[in-house]
C-alpha positions in Angstrom: 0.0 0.0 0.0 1.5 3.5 -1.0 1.1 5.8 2.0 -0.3 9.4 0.9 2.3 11.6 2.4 2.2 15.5 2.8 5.6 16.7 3.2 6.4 20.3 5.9 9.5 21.3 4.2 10.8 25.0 3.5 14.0 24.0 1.8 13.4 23.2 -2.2 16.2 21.2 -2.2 15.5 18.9 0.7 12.1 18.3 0.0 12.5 17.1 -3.5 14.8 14.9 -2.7 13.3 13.6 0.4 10.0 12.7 -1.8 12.3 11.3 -4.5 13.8 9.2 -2.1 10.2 8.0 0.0 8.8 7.7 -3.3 11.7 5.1 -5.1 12.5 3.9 -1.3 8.9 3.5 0.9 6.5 3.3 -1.4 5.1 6.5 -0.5 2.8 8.9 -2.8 2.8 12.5 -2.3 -0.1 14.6 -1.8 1.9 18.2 -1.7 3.9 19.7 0.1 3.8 23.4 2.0 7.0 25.7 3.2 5.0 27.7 6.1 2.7 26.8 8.8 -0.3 28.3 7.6 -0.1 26.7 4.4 0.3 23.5 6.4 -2.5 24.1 9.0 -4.8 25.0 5.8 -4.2 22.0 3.9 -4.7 19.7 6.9 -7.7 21.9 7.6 -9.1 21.2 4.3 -8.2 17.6 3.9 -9.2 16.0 7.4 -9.6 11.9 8.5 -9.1 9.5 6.0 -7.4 12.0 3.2 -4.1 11.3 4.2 -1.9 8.2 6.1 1.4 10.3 6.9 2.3 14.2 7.1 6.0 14.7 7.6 7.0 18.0 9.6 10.0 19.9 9.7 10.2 22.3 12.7 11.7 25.5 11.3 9.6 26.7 8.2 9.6 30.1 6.2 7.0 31.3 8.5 5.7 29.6 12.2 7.1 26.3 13.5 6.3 23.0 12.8 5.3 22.6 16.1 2.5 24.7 15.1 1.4 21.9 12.3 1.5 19.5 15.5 -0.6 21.0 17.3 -2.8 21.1 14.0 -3.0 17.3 13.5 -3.5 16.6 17.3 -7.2 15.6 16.3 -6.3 13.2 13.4 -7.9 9.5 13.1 -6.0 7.2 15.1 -4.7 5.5 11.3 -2.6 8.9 10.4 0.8 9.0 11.5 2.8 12.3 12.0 6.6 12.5 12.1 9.4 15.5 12.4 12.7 15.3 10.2 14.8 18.2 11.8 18.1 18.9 12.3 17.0 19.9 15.6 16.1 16.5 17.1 17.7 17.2 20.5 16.3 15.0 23.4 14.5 18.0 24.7 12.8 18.6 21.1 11.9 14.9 21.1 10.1 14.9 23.7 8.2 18.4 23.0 7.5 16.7 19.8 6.1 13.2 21.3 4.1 15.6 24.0 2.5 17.5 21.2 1.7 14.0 19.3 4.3 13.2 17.0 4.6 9.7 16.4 8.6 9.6 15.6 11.3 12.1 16.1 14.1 11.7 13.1 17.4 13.4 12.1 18.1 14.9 8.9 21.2 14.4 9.4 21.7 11.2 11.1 18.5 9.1 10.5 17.4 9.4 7.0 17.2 5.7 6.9 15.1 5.2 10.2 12.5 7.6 8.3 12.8 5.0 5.1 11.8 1.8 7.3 8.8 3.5 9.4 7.7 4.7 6.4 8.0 1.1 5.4 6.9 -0.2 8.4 3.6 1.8 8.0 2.9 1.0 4.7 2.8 -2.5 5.3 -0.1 -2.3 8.1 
C-alpha cells in the first residue's frame, strides 16, 4: 500500500529529494507539500480523517514552526501517522514533539534511513 504523504518542508532542495527518495524507497505517494505553517495548518484543515496516512514535519519553516502543524494534526484518526525530520532533534525537542503528538522524532542528518523503514513499516499495516 503507498502511503499518501504531505511533506512540511521550507527548503526546495530537501524536499525534492526527500519525496524522490520515499517515493523510489517507501513506497510513499505525495499529496503536496507546503514551506509555512499556515499553508500546512490550511491544507490539513481542508483535507481532514481518512485524506491522508502520513504528514511529515519539519520544525523551522519560512513562516511559524512545525510545532505549530502538530498541534494542527493533534485531532487526526488514530490511522494517520505524524513525524518530524529536523536537524534539531535534541532529546528536549523529542520529547516536545512526542508531547504535542508526533509519532517519531528523526534526524536529517543522522536518520534518514530510520524515516525510510517506518515509512516502510507503515505501509505494510
Amino acid at each position: 500500500m503507498q502511503l499518501r504523504t504531505y511533506i512540511v518542508e521550507d527548503n526546495a532542495t530537501i524536499r525534492d529529494n526527500l519525496i524522490g527518495a520515499l517515493e523510489e524507497l517507501a513506497s510513499i505517494r505525495s499529496l503536496g507539500w507546503a514551506e509555512t505553517e499556515g499553508d500546512a495548518r490550511r491544507w490539513l484543515a481542508a483535507h481532514g480523517r481518512g485524506d491522508w496516512d502520513l504528514a511529515v514535519v519539519d520544525l523551522f519553516l519560512k513562516e511559524g514552526s512545525g510545532l505549530g502543524v502538530l498541534e494542527a494534526c493533534r485531532e487526526r484518526d488514530a490511522s494517520q501517522r505524524v513525524v518530524v525530520l529536523s536537524n534539531y532533534a535534541t532529546p528536549e525537542m523529542r520529547v516536545r514533539c512526542a508531547e504535542l503528538g508526533a509519532d517519531a522524532v528523526f534526524d536529517k542528518s543522522r536518520e534518514i534511513d530510520a524515516l525510510v523503514e517506518y515509512c516502510i513499516a507503515q505501509s505494510a499495516t
